[in-house]
C-alpha positions as CSV (number, residue, x, y, z in Angstrom):
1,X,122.5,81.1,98.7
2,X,122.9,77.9,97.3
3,X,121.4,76.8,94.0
4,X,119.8,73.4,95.6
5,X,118.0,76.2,98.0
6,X,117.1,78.5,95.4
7,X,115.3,75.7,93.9
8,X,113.3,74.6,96.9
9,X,112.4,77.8,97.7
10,X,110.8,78.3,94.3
11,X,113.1,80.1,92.4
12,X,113.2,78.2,89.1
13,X,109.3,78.3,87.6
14,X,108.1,75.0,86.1
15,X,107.2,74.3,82.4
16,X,104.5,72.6,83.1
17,X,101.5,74.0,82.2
18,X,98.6,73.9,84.8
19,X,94.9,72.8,84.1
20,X,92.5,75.6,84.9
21,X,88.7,75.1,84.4
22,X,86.9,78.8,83.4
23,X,83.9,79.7,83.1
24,X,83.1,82.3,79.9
25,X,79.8,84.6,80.0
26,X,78.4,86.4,77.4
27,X,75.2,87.4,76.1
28,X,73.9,86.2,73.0
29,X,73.9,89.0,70.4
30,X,71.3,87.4,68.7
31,X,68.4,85.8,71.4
32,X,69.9,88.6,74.2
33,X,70.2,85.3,76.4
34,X,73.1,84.7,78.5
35,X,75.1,81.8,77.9
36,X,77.9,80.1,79.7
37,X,80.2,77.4,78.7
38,X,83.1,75.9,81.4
39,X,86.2,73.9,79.5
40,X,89.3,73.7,80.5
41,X,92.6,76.0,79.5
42,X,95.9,75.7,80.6
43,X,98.4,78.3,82.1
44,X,101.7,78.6,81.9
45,X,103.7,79.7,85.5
46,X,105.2,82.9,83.9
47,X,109.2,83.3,84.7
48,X,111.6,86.3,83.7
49,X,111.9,85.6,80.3
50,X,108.2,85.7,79.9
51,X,107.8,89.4,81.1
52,X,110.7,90.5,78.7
53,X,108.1,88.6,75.9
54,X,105.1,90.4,76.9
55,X,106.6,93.9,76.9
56,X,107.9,92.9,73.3
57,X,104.7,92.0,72.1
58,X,103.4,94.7,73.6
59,X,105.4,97.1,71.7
60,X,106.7,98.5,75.3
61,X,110.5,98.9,73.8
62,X,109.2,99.9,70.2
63,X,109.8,103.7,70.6
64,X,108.6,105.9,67.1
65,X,111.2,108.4,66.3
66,X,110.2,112.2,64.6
67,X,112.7,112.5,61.7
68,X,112.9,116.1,62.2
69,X,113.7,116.2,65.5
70,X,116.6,118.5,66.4
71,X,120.1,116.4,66.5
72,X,120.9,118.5,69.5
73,X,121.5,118.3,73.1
74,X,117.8,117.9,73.4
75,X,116.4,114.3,73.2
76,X,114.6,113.4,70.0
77,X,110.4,112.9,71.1
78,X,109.9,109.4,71.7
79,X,106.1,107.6,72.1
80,X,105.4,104.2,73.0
81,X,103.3,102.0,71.5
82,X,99.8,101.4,72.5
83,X,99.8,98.0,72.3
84,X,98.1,95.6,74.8
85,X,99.4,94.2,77.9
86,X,96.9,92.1,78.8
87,X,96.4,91.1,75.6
88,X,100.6,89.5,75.3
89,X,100.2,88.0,78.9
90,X,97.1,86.0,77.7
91,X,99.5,85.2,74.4
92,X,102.0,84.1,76.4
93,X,100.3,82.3,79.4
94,X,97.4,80.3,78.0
95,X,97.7,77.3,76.3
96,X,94.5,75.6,74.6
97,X,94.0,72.1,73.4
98,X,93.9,68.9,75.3
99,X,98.0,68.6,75.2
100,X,98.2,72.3,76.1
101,X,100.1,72.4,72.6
102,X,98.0,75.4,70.9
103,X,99.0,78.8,71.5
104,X,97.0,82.0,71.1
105,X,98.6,84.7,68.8
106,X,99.1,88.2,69.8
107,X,96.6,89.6,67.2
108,X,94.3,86.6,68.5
109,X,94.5,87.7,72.1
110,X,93.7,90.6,71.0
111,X,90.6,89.9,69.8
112,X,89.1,87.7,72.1
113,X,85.5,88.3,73.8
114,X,86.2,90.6,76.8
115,X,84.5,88.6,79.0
116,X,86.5,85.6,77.7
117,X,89.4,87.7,77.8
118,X,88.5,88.4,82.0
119,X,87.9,84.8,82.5
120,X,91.5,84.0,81.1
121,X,93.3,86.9,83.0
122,X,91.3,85.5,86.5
123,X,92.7,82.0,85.5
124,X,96.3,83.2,85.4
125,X,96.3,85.4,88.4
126,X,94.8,82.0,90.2
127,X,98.4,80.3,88.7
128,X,100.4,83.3,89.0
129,X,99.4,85.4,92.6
130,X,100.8,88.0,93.2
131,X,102.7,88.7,96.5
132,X,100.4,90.7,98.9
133,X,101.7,93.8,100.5
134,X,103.0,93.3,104.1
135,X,101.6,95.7,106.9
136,X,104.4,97.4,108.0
137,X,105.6,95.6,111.3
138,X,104.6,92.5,109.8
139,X,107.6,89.6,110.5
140,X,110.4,89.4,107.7
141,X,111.6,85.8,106.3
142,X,114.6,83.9,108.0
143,X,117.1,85.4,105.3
144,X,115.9,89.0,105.6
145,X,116.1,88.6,109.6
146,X,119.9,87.3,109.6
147,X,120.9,90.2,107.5
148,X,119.2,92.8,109.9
C-alpha cells in the first residue's frame, strides 16, 4: 500500500465539517402542541483520534479503585464509569454556528432534549455510515482477492 492510495481510497478523514439540515420535534410542555424547527448543524467526519476522545469523555478508561481491596494475586474490583456515549460522540461531532466554530460541551450534550439529541445522532450516522455486514458469499475487494 502506498500512501497516495491510501488517500484515494479514503483513508485520511477530512476536517471539514459537513452541513446537515435536522429537523427537531418536541411537544410543547406548556400548550401540549408539537413543534418543529429545521436549521442547520454541522458534523464533523469522525477519524481515530476521535473514538479515543469519546471513550475519554465517556469516562470508558476511568476505572474506580476499592482501597481495601486485597494487594494479592487477585485483581483489585474495578467499575467503569457510567458516563454517556452518545452524549461524547454528539460533543465531539457536531459543530453549531454559521462557521461551524461552536462546539457543544460534554455536560451540554448531555443535557440536550432527547429528541434533539436523536435528530443529532441521525445527522451524524448520515455523515458517518457505518459499513453494512456482507452476506457471506458476497465478492471481496481487489486487495482482499490478491491476497486469497
Amino acid at each position: 500500500m502506498q500512501l497516495d492510495q491510501l488517500i484515494n481510497m479514503g483513508g485520511l478523514i477530512s476536517a471539514a465539517p459537513v452541513p446537515q439540515e435536522i429537523t427537531w420535534v418536541r411537544i410543547d410542555p406548556d400548550s401540549g402542541e408539537e413543534l418543529s424547527d429545521t436549521f442547520t448543524i454541522h458534523v464533523r467526519k469522525l477519524a481515530y483520534e476521535d473514538q479515543e476522545r469519546m471513550l475519554m469523555m465517556a469516562g470508558a478508561f476511568d476505572r474506580l479503585h476499592d482501597d481495601d481491596a486485597e494487594t494479592d494475586s487477585q485483581e483489585a474490583p474495578k467499575k467503569v464509569s457510567q458516563k454517556s456515549i452518545n452524549s461524547a460522540l454528539i460533543a465531539t461531532a457536531v459543530r453549531l454556528g454559521e462557521t461551524a466554530d461552536q462546539e457543544l460541551t460534554y455536560e451540554q450534550a448531555s443535557r440536550l432534549h432527547h429528541t434533539l439529541a436523536r435528530a443529532m445522532l441521525d445527522a451524524i450516522s448520515k455523515v458517518n455510515p457505518a459499513p453494512r455486514k456482507k452476506k457471506p458469499g458476497a465478492r471481496r475487494g481487489n486487495l482482499a482477492r490478491a491476497g486469497s
